[in-house]
N, C-alpha and C positions, 0 to 999 in steps of 0.2 A: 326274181327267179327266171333262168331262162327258158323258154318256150321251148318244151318236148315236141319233134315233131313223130309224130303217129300216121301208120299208114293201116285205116279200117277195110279190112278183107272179109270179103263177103259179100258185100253189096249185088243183087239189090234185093237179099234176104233183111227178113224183118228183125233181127236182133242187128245186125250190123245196120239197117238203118238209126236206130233205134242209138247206137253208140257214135252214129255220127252226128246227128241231128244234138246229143250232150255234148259232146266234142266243140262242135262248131262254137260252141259261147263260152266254154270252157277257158279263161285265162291263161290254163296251165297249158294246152296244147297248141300245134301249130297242125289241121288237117291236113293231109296230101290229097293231092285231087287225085287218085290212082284207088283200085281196089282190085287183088285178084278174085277171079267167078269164076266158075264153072264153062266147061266149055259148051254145056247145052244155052248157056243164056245166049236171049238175041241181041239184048241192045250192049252198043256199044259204049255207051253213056249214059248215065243218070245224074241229076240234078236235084241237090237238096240243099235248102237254103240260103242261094245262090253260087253255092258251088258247084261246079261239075267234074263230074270224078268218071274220069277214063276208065274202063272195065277191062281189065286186064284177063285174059285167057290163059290156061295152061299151055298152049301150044305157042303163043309170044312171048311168054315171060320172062325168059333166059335173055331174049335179045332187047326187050324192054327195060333188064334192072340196069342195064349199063344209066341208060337214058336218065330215067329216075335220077338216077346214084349222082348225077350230073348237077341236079336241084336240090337234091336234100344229099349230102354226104350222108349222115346218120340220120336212122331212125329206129321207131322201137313199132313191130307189126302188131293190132289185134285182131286174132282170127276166130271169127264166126262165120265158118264158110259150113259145108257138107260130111257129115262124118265118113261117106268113102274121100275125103280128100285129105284128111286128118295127119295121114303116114308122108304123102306124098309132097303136102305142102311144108312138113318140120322139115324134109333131106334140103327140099325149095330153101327154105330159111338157115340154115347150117351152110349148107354151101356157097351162099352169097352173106354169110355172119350179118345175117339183119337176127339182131333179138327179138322175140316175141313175146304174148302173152295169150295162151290158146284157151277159147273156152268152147270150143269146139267138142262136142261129144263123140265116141266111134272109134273106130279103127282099130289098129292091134296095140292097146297101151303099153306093155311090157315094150315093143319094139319103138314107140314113140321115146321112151324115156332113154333107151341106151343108143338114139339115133341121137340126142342132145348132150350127153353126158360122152360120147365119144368126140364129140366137137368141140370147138372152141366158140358156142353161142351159145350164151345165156339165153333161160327161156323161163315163165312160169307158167306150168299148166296143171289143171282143172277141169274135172268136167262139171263142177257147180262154182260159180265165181261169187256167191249171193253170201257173204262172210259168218253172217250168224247161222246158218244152212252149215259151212262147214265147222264151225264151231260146235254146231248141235253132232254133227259125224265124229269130232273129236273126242264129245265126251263119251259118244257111243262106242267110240273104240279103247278109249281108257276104259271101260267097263267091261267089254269083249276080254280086254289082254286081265283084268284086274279078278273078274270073277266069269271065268269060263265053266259054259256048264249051266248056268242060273236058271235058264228058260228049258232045261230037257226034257222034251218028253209033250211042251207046248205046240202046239200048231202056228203054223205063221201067214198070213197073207198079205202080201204086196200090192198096193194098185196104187198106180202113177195117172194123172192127167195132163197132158198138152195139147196146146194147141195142133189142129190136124196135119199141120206141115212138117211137123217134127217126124224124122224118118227113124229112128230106133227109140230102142226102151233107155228111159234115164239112166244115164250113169251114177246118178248119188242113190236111185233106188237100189243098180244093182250091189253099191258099196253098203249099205242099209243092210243091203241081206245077210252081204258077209258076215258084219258084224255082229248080226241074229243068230246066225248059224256056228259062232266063235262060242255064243252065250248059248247054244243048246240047240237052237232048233235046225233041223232037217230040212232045208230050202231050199229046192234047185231055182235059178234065176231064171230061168225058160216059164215058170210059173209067173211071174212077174204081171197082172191085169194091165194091158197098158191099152188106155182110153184115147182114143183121136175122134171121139164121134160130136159133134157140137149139140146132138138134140138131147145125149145120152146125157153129157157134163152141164146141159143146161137147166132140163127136165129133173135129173138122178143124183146129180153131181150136186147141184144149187150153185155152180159157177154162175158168175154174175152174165149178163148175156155181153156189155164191153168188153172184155175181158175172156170171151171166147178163143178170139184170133192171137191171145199172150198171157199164159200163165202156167205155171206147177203147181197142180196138188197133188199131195202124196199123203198115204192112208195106211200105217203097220201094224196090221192085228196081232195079239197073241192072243190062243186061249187054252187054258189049261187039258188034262187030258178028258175030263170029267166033266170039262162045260164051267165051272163052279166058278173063276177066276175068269177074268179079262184085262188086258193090257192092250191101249190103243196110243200110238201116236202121228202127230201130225205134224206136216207145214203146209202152206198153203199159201201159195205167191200169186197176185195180182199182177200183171202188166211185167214190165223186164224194169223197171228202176233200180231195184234192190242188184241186179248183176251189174247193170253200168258202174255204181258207184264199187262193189269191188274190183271191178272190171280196170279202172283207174287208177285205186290205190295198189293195185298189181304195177302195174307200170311204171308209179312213181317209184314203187322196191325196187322195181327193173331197172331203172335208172340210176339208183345209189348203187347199186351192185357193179353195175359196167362202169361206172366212174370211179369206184374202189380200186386202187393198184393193187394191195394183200387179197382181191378175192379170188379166188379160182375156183368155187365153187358153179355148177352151170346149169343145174337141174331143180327147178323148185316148183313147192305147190303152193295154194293158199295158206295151208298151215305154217310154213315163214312168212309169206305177208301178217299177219294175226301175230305170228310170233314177234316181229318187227315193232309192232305198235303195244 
């Protein structure tokens, strides 16, 4: 098989280390030493593994992709940058036709999806890459579309945990809600508990204390009107493994797809990766 080359954006946040550091020993890929960052970052390079990967800014990038493009004709992007950069990094990717696979949370989704489906660059994105995570959404929503109403009249409460660096509320909690809300319950997403405190998820939580600095828990109460009944569900993710490895088999899709001549299809989620296999 020939070596994917992948260029991990984000650096030098802790999920996209976290996807270079698998990368790097990964058979399947070839790393580029390039990541774009944010413009408040200082360093201009970081080293992981013995490679060093040039930290690309928003304010050079336009005149950097030529360069890139010079080394690697093709590649396929993962972005795990900042959810304000969400919007701005897809037009980034659409306009220089590099593919991607975004698991980047944030920004305005609706406008994320018709910035890729207007172009001619495959993409798949997700704000949960963790496969059986969207799987379990899936059945939630074949349940939502199948038996609407189920839960009316139930109370609902949401609480999410991550790690403190994380700057919004979970996208899979707030897709969670919807699908609460499809089956009865009355739940504004603004209610959403969302945890970043380390003493709170150590103490309250029983988050493991490792596992502080990188995980998801999430917690879905129902209860009936009367107290009588309760319905709880859960997942609850340790360290980032479980996204890496869909994080990849997203890519590999990426890859059949742009090498497909009959495809034109340009806008996918997890749920055709999953469908795929």
């Amino acid at each position: 098989m020939e070596k994917i080359n992948i260029m991990i954006n984000g650096l030098p946040g802790n999920v996209a280390k976290k996807m270079a550091r698998f990368a790097i020993t990964d058979d399947r890929f070839t790393v580029m030493p390039f990541s774009l960052t944010g413009q408040e970052i200082e360093e201009k390079i970081i080293t992981l593994d013995q490679i060093t990967f040039e930290l690309v800014k928003p304010d050079t990038r336009d005149d950097k992709i030529s360069r890139i493009r010079t080394q690697f004709a093709t590649f396929i992007a993962i972005d795990y940058t900042h959810p304000t950069a969400v919007n701005s990094n897809a037009l980034f990717y659409t306009r220089n036709q590099i593919p991607f696979v975004m698991g980047t949370t944030g920004g305005d989704r609706e406008q994320l999806e018709q910035i890729v489906k207007n172009s001619s660059t495959p993409a798949v994105i997700a704000p949960n890459m963790a496969k059986q995570i969207v799987g379990f959404q899936a059945m939630m929503e074949y349940a939502a579309n199948t038996f609407p109403g189920l839960f009316a009249g139930y109370d609902l409460e949401v609480a999410e945990s991550h790690q403190n660096g994380k700057a919004d509320t979970s996208g899979t909690a707030k897709a969670m809600a919807g699908y609460f809300n499809k089956l009865g319950a009355d739940f504004d997403i603004n209610d959403i508990q969302m945890v970043r405190d380390p003493k709170v998820q150590e103490k309250e939580w029983g988050i493991p204390k490792e596992h502080l600095a990188g995980h998801g828990w999430h917690t879905y109460t129902l209860k009936s009107p009367d107290r009588s009944t309760l319905f709880e569900f859960k997942h609850n993710i340790n360290g980032r493994d479980i996204y890496v490895i869909g994080t990849f088999d997203a890519v590999l899709f990426l890859k059949e797809k742009i090498t497909d001549p009959d495809n034109s299809k340009k806008f996918y989620t997890m749920i055709d990766v999953l469908n795929k296999e």
